[in-house]
DSSP file (Angstrom, degrees, kcal/mol; ACC not computed):
  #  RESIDUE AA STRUCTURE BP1 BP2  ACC     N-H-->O    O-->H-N    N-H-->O    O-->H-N    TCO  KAPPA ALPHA  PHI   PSI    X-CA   Y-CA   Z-CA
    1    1 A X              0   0    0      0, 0.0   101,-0.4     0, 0.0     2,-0.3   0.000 360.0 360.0 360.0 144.5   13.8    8.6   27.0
    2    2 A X        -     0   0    0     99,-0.1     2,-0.4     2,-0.0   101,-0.1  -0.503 360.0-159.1 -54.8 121.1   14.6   12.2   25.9
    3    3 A X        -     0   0    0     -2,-0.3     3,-0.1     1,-0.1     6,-0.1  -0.965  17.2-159.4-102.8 123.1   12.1   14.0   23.2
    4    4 A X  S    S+     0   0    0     -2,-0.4     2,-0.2     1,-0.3    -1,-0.1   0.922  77.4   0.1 -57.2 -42.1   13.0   16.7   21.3
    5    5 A X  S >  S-     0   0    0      1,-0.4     3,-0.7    54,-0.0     4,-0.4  -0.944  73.4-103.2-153.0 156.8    9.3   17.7   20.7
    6    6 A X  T >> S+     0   0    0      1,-0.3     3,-3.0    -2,-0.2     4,-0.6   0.876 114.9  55.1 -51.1 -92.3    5.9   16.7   21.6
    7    7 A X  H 3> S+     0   0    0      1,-0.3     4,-1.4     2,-0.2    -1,-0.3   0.368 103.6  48.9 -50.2 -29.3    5.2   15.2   18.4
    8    8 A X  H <4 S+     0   0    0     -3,-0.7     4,-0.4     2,-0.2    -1,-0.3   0.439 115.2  48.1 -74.5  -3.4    8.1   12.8   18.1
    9    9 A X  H <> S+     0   0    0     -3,-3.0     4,-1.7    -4,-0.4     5,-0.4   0.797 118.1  42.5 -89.6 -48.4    7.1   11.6   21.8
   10   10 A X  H  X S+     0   0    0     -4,-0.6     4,-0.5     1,-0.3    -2,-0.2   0.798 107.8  59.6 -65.7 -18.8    3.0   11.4   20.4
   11   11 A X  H >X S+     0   0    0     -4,-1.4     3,-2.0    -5,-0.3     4,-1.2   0.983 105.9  44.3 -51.7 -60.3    4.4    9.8   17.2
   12   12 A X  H 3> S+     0   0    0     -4,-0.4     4,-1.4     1,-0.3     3,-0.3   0.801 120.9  46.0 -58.1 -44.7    6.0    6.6   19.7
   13   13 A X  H 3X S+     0   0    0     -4,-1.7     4,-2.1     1,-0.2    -1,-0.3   0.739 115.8  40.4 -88.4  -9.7    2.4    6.7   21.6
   14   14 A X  H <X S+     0   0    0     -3,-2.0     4,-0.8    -4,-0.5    -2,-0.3   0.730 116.4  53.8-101.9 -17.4    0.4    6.8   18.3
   15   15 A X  H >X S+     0   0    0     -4,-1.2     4,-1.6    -3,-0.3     3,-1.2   0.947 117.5  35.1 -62.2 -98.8    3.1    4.1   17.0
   16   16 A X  H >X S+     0   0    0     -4,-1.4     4,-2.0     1,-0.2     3,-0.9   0.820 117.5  51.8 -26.4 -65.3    2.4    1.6   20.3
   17   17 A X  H 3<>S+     0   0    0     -4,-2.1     5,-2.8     2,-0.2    -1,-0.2   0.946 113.9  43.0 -47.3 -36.6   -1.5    2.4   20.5
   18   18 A X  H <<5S+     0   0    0     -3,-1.2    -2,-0.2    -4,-0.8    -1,-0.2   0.714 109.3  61.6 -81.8  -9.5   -1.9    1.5   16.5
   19   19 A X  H <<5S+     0   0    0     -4,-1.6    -1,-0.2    -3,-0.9    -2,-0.2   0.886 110.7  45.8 -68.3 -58.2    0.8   -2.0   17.3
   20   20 A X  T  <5S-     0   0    0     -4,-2.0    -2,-0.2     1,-0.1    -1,-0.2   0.127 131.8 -85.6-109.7  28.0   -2.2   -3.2   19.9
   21   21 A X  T   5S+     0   0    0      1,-0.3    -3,-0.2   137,-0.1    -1,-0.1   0.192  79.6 140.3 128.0 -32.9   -5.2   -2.8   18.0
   22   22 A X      < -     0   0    0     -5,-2.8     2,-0.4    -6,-0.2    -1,-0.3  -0.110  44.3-145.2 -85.8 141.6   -6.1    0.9   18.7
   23   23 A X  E     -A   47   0A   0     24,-2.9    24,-3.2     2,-0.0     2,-0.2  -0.867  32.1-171.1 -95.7 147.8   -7.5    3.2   15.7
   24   24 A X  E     -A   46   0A   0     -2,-0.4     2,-0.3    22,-0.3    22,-0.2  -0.950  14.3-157.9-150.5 143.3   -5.8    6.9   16.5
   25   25 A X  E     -A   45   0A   0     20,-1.2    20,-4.5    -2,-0.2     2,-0.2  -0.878  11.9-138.1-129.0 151.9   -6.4   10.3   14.9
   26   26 A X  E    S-A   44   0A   0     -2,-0.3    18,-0.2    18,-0.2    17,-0.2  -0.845  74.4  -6.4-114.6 117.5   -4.1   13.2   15.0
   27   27 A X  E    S-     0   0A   0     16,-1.7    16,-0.2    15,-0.9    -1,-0.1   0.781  78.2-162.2  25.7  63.5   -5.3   16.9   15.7
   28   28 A X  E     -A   42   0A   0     14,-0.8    14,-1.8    15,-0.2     2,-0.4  -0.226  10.9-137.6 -61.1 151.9   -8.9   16.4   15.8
   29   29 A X  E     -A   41   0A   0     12,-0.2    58,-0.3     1,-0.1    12,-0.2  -0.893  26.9-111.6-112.7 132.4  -11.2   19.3   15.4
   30   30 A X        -     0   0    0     10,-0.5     4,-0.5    -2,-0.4    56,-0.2  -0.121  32.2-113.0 -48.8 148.8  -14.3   19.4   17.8
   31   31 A X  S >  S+     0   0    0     54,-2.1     3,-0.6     1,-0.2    55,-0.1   0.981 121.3  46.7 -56.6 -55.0  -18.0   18.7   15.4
   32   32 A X  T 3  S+     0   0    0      1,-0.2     3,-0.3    53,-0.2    -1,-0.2   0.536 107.9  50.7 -74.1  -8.6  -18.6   22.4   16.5
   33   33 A X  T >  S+     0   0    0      1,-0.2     3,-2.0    -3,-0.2    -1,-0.2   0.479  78.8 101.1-108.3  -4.7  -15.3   24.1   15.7
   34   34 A X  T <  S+     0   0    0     -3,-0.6    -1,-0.2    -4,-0.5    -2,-0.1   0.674  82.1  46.1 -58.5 -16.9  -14.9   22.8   12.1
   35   35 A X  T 3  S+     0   0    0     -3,-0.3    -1,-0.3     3,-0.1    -2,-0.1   0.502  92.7 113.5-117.1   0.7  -15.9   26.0   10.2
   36   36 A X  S <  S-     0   0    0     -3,-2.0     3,-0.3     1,-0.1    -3,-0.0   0.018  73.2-128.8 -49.0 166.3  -13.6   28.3   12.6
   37   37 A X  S    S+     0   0    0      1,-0.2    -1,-0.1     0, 0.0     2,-0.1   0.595 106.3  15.6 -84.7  -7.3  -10.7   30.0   11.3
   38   38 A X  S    S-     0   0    0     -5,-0.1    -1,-0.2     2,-0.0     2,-0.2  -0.824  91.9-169.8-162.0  84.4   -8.3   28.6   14.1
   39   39 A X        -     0   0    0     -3,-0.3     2,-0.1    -2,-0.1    -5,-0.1  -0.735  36.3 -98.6 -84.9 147.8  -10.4   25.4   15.8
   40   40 A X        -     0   0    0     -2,-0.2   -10,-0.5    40,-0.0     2,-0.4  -0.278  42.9-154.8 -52.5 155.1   -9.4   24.1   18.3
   41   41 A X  E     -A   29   0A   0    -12,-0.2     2,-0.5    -2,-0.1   -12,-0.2  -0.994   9.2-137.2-143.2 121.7   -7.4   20.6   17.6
   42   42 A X  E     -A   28   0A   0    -14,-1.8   -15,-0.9    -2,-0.4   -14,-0.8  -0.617  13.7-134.7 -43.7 106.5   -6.9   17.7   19.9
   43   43 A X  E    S-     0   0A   0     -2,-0.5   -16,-1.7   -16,-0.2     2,-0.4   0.883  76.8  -5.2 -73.0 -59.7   -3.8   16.3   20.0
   44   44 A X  E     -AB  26  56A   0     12,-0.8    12,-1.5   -18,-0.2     2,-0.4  -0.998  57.6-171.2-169.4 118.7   -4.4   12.3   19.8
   45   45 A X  E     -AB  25  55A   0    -20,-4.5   -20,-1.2    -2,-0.4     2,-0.3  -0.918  14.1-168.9-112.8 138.6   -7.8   10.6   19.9
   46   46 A X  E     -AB  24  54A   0      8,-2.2     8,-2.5    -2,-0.4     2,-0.5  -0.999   9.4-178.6-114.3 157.5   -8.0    6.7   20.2
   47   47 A X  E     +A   23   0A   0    -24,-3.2   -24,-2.9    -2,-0.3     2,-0.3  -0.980  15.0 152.6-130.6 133.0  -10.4    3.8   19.9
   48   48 A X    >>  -     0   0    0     -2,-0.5     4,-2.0   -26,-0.2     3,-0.7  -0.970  47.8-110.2-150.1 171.2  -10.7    0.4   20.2
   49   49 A X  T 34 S+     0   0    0     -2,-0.3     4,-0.1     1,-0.3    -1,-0.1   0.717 106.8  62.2 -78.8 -24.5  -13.9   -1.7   21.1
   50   50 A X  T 34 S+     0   0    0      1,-0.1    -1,-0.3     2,-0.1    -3,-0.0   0.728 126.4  12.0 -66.9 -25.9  -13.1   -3.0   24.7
   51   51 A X  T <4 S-     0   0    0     -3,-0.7    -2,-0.2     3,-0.0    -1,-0.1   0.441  92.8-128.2-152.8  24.2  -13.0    0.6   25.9
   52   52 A X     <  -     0   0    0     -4,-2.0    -6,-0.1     2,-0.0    -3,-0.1   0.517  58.3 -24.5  72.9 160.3  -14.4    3.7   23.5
   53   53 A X        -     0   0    0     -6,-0.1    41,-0.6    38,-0.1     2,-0.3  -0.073  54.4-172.6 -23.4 103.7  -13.0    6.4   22.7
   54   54 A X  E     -Bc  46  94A   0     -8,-2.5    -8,-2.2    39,-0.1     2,-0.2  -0.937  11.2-156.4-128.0 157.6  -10.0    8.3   24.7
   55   55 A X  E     -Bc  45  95A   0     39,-0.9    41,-1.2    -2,-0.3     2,-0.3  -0.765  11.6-141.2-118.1 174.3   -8.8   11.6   23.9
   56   56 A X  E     -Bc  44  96A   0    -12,-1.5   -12,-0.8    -2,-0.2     2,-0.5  -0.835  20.1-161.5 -75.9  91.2   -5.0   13.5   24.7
   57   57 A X  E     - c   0  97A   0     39,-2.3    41,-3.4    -2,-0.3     2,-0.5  -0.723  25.9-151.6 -80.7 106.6   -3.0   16.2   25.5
   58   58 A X  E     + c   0  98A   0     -2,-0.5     2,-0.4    39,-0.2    41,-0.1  -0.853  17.7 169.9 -83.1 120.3    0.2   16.0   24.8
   59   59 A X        -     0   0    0     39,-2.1     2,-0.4    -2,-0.5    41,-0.1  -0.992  34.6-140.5-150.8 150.3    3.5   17.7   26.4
   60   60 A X        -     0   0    0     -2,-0.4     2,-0.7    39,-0.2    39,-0.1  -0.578  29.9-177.1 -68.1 100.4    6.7   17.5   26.3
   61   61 A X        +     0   0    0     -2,-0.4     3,-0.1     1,-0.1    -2,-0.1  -0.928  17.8 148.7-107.5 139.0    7.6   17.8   30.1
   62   62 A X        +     0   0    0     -2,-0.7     2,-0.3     1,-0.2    -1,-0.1   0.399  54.4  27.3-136.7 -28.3   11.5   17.9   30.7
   63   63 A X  S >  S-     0   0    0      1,-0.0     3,-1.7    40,-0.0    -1,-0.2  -0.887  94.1 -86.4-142.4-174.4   12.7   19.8   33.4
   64   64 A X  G >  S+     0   0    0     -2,-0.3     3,-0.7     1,-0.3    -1,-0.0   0.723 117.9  65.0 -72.3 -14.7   11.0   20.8   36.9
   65   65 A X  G >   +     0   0    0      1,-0.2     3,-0.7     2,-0.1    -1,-0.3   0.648  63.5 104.1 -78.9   3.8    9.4   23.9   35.3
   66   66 A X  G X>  +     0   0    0     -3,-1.7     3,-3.6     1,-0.3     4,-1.0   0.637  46.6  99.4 -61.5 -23.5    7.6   22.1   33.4
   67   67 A X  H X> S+     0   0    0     -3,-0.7     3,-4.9     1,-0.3     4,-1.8   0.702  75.7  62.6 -22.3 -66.7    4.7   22.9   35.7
   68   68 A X  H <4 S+     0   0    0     -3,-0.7    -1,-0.3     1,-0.3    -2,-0.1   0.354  98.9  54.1  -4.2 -46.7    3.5   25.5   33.4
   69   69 A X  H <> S+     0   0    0     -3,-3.6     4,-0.7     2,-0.2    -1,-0.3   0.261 104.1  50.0 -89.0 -16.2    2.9   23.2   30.9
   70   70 A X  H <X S+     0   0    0     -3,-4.9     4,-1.0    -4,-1.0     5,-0.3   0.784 111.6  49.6 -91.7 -54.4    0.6   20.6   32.8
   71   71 A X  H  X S+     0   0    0     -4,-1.8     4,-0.7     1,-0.2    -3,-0.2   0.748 112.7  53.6 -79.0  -1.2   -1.8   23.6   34.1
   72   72 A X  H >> S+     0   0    0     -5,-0.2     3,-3.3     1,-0.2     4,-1.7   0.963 108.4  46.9 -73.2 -58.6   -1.7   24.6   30.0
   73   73 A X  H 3X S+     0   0    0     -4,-0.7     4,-1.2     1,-0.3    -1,-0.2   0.639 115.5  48.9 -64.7  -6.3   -2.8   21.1   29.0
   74   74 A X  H 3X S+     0   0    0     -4,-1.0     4,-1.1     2,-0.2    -1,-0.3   0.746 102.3  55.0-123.3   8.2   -5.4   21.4   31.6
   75   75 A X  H <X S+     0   0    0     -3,-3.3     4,-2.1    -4,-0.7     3,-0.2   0.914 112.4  52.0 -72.3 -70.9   -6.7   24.5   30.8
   76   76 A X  H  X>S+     0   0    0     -4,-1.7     5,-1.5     1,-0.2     4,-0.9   0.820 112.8  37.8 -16.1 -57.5   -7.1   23.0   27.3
   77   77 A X  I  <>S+     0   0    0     -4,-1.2     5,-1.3    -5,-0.3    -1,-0.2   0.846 121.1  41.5 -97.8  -7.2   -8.8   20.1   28.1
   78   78 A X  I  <5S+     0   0    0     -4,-1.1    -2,-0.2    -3,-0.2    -1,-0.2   0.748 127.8  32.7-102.5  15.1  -11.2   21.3   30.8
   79   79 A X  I  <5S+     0   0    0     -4,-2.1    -3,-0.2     3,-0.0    -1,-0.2   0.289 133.1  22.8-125.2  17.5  -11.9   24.5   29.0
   80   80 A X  I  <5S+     0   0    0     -4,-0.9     3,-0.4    -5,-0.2    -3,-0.2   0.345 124.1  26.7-119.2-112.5  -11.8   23.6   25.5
   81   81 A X  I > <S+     0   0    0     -5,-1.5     3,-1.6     1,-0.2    -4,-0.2   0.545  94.1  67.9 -29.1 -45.1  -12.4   19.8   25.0
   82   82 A X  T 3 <S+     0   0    0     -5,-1.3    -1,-0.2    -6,-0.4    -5,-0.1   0.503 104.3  44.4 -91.2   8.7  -14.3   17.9   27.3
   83   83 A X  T 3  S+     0   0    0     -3,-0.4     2,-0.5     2,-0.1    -1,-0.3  -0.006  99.4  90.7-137.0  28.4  -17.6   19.4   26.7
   84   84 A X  S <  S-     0   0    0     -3,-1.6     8,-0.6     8,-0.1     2,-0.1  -0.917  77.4-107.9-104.0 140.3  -17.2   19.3   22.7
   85   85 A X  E     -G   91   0B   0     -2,-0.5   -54,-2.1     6,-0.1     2,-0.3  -0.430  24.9-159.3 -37.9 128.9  -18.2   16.6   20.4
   86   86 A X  E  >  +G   90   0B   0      4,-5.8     4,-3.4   -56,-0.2     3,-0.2  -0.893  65.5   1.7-124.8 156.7  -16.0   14.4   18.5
   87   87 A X  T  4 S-     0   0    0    -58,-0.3    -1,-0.1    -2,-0.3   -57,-0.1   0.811 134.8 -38.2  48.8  52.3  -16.7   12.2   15.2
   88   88 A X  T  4 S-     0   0    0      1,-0.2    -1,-0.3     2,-0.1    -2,-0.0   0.933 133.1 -19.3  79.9  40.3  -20.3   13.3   14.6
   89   89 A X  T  4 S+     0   0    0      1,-0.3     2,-0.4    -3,-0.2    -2,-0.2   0.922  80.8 146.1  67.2  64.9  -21.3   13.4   18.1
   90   90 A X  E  <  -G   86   0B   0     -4,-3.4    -4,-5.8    -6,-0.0     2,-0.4  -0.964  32.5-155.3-117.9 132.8  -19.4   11.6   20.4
   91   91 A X  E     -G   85   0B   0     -2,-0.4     2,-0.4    -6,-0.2    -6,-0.1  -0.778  20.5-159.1-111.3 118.2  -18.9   12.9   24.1
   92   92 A X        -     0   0    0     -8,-0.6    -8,-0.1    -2,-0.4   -38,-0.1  -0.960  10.1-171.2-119.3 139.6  -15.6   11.3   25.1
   93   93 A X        +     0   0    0     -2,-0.4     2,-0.4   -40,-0.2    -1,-0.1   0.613  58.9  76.5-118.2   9.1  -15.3   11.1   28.7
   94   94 A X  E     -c   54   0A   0    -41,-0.6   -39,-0.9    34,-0.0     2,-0.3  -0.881  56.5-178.8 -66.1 135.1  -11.6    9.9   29.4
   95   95 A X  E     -c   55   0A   0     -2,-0.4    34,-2.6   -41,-0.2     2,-0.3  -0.944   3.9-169.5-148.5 121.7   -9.3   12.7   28.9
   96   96 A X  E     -cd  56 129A   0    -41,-1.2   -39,-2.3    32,-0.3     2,-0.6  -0.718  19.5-150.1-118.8 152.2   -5.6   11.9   29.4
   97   97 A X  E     -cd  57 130A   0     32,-2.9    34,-1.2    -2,-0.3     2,-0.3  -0.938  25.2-159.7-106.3 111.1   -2.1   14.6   29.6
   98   98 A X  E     +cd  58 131A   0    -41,-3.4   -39,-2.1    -2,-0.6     2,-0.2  -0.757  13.6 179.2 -88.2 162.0    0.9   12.2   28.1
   99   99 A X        -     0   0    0     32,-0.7     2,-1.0    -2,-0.3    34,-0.2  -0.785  33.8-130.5-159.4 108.6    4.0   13.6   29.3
  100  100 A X        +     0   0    0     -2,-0.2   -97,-0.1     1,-0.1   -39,-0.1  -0.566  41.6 170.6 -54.6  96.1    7.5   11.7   28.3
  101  101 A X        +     0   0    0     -2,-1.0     2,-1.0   -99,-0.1    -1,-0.1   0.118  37.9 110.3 -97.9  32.0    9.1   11.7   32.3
  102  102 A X        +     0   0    0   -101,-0.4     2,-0.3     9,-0.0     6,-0.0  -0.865  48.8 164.3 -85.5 116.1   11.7    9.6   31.8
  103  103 A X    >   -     0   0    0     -2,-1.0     3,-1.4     1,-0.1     8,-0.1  -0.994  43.8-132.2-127.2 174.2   15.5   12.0   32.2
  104  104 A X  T 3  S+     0   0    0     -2,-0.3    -1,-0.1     1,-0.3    -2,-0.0   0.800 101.7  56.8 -74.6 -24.2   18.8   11.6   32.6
  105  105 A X  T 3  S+     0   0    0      2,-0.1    -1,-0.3     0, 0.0     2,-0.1   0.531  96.7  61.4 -68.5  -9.5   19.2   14.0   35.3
  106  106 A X  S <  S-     0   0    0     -3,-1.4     2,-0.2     1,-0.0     0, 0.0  -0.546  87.1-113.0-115.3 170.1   16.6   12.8   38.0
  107  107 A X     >> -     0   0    0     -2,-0.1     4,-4.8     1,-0.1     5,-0.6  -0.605  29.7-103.2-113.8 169.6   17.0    9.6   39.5
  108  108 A X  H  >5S+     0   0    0      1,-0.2     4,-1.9    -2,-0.2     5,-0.1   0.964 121.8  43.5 -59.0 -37.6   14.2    6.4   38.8
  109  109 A X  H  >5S+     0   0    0      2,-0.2     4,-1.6     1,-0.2    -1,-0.2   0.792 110.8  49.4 -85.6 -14.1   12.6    6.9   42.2
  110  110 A X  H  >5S+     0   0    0     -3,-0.5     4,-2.3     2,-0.2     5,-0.2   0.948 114.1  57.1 -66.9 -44.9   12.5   10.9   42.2
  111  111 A X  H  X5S+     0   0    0     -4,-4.8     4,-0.9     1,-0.2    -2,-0.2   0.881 102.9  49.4 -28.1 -57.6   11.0    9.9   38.9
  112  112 A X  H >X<S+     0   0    0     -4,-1.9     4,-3.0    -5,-0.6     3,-1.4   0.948 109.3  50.8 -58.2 -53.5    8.4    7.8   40.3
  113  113 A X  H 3X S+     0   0    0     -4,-1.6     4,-1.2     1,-0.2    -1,-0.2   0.733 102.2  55.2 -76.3 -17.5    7.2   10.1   42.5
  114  114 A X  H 3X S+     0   0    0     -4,-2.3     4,-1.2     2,-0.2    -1,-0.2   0.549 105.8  57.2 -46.8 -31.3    6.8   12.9   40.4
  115  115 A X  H <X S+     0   0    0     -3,-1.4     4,-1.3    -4,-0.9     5,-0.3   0.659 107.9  48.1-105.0 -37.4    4.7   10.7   38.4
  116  116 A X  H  X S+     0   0    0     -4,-3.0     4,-1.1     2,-0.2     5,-0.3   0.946 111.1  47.9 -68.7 -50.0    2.3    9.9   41.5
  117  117 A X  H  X S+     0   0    0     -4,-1.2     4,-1.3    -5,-0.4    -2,-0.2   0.980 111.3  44.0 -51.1 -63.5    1.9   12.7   42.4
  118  118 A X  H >X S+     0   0    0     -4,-1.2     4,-1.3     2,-0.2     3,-1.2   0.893 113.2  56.9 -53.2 -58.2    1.1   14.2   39.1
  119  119 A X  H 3X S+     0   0    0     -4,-1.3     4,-1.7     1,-0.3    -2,-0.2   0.879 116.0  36.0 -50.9 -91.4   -1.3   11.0   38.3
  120  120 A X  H 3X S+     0   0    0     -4,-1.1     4,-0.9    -5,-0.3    -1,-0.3   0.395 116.2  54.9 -67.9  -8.9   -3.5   11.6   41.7
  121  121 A X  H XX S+     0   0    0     -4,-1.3     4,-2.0    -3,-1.2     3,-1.0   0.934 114.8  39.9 -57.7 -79.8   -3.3   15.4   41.5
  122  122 A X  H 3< S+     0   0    0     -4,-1.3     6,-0.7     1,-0.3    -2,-0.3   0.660 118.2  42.7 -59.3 -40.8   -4.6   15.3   38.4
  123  123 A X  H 3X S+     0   0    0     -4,-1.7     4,-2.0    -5,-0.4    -1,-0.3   0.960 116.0  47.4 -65.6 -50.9   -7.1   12.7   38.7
  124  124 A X  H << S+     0   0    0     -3,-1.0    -2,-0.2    -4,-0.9    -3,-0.1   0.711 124.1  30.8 -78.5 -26.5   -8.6   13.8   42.2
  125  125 A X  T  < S+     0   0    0     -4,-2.0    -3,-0.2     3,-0.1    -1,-0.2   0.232 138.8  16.4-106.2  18.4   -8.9   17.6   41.2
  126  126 A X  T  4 S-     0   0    0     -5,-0.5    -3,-0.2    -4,-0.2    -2,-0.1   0.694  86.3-128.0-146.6  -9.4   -9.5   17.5   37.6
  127  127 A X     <  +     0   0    0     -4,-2.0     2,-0.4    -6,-0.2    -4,-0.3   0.979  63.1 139.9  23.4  94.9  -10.7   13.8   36.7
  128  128 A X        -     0   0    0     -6,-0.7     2,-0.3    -9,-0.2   -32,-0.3  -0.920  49.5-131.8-151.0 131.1   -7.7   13.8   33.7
  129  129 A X  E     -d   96   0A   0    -34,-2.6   -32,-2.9    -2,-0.4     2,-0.8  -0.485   7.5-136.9 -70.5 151.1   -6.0   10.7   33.4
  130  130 A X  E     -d   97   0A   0     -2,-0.3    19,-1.3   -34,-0.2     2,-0.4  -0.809  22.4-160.2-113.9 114.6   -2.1   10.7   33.2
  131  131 A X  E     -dE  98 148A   0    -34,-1.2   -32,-0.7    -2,-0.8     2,-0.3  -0.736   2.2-155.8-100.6 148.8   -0.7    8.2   30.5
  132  132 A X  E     - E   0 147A   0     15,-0.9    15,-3.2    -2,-0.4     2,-0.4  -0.968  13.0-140.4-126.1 131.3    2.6    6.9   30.3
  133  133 A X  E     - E   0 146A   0     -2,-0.3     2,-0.4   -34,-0.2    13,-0.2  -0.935  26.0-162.8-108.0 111.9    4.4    5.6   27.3
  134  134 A X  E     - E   0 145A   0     11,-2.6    11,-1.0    -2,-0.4     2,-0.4  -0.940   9.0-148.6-119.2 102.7    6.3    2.5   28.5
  135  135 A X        -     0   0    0     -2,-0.4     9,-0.2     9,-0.2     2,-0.1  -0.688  21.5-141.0-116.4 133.7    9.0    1.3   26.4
  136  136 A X        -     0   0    0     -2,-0.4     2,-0.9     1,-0.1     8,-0.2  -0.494  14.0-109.8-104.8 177.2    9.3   -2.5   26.8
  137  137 A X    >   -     0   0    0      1,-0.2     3,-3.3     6,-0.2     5,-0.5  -0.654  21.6-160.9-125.5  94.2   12.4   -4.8   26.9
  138  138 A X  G >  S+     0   0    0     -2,-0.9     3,-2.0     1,-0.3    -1,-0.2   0.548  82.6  65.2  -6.1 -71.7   12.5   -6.7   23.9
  139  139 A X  G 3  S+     0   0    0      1,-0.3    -1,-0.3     2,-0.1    -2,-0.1   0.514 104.9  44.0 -17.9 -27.6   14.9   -9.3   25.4
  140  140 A X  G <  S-     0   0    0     -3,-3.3    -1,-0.3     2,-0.2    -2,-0.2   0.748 125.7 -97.0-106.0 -22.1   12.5  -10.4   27.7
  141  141 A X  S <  S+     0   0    0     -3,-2.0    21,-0.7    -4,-0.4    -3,-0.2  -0.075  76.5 143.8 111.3 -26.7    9.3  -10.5   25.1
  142  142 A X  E     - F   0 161A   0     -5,-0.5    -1,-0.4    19,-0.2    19,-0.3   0.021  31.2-168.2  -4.1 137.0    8.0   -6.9   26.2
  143  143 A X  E     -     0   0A   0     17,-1.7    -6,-0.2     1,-0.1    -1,-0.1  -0.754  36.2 -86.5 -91.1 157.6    6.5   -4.7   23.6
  144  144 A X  E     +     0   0A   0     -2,-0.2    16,-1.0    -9,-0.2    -9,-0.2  -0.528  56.6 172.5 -60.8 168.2    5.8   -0.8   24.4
  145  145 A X  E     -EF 134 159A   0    -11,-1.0   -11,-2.6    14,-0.2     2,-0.3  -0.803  27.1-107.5-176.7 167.7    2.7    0.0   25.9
  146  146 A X  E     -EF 133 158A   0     12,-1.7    12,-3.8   -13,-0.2     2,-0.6  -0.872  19.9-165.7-107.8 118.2    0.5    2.5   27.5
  147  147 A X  E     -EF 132 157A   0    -15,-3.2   -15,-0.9    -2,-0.3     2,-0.5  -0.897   4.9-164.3-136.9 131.2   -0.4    3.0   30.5
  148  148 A X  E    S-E  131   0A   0      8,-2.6   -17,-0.2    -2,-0.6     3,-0.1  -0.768  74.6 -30.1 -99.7 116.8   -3.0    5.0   31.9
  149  149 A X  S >  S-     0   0    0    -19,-1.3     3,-0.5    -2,-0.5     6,-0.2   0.449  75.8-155.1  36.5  38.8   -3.0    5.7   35.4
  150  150 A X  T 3   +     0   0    0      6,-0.3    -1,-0.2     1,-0.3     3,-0.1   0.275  66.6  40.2 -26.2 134.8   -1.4    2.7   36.4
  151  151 A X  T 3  S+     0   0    0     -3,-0.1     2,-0.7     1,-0.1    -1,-0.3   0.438  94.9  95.9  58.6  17.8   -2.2    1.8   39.9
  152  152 A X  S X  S-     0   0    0     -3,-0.5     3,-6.2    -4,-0.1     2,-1.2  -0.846  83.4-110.0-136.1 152.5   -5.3    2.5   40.2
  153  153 A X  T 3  S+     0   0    0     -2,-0.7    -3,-0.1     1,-0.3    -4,-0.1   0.453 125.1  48.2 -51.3   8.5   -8.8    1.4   40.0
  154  154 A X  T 3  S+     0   0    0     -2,-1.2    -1,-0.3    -5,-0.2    -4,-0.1  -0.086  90.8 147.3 -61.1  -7.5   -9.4    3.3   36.9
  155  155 A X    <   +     0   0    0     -3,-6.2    -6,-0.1    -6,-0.2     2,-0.1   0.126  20.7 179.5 -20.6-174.7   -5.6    1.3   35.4
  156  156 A X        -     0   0    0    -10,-0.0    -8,-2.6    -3,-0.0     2,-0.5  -0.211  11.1-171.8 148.0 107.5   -5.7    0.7   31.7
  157  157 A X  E     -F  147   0A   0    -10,-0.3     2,-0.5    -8,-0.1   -10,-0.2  -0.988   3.4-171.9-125.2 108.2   -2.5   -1.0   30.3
  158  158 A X  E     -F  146   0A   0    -12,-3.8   -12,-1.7    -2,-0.5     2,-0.2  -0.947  65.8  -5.0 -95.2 106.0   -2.8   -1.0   26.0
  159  159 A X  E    S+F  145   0A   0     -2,-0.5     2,-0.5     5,-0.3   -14,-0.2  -0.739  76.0 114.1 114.3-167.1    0.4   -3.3   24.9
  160  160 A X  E     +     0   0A   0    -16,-1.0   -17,-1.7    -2,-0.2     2,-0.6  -0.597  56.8  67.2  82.9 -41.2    3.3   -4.9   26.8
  161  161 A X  E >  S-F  142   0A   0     -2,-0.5     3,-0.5   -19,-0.3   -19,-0.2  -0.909 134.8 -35.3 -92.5 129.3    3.8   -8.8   27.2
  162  162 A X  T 3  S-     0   0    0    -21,-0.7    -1,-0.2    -2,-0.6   -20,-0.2   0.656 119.0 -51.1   8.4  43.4    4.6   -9.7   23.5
  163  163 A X  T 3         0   0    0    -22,-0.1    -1,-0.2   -19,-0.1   -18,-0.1   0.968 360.0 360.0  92.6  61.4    2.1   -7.0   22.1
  164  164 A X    <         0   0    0     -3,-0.5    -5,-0.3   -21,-0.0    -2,-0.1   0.250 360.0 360.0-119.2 360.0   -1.2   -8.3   24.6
């Protein structure tokens, strides 16, 4: 699906995570950054008890330039984020980019591979997860869900057969 803006895609993931269980905050400030005049802010922290704390970057990626916009979000998290404190000193060490890839102009398998690629780039030179916002098909009993880095030994699927 099409997004106008990052935040109407991270609403639909903060929607889905908060459907399966998940507690989620919205433009967290780092422990250390709180008395700045312009802290840094986190786009989308979640938790739940089977697997701690994971944090987000959200962008809107839409067309093939998009590039620009992954190396921002990972300038961000590995030069920002990952070595701050969250919630009174918690070191979270999953760090995801969401990215809405679904469009109408590529086809589902260019799709796909765009999204492997980016998933094992991003994992093998940066350790960053890539999450995917999965929109399930009612009709069948599907719920959304989220899935982080799906196919691989690090997976994590939050949602999808009637909300499990």
């Amino acid at each position: 699906m099409d997004y106008e803006s990052e935040d109407n895609f991270l609403n639909d993931v903060e929607k889905c995570l908060k459907y399966n269980g998940c507690d989620t905050w919205r433009e967290v400030i780092p422990d250390n950054c709180k008395s700045w005049g312009k802290p840094y802010r986190v786009d989308l922290i979640f938790y739940r008890n089977d697997f701690g704390y994971i944090a987000v970057e959200g962008k809107n990626i839409n067309t093939l330039r998009s590039a620009k916009k992954i190396s921002t979000a990972i300038d961000q998290i590995n030069n920002k984020y990952r070595n701050q404190t969250y919630f009174n000193g918690n070191l979270i060490s999953r760090w995801c980019i969401a990215a809405p890839y679904e469009v109408n102009w590529m086809s589902k398998e260019s799709q796909d591979l765009m999204k492997m690629f980016l998933k094992n780039f991003l994992n093998v030179r940066y350790n960053i997860s890539f999450m995917e916002l999965v929109v399930g098909d009612k009709k069948f009993g599907y719920s959304d869900s989220i899935n982080i880095d799906s196919y691989t030994k690090k997976s994590l699927t939050i949602g999808g057969r009637n909300g499990d």
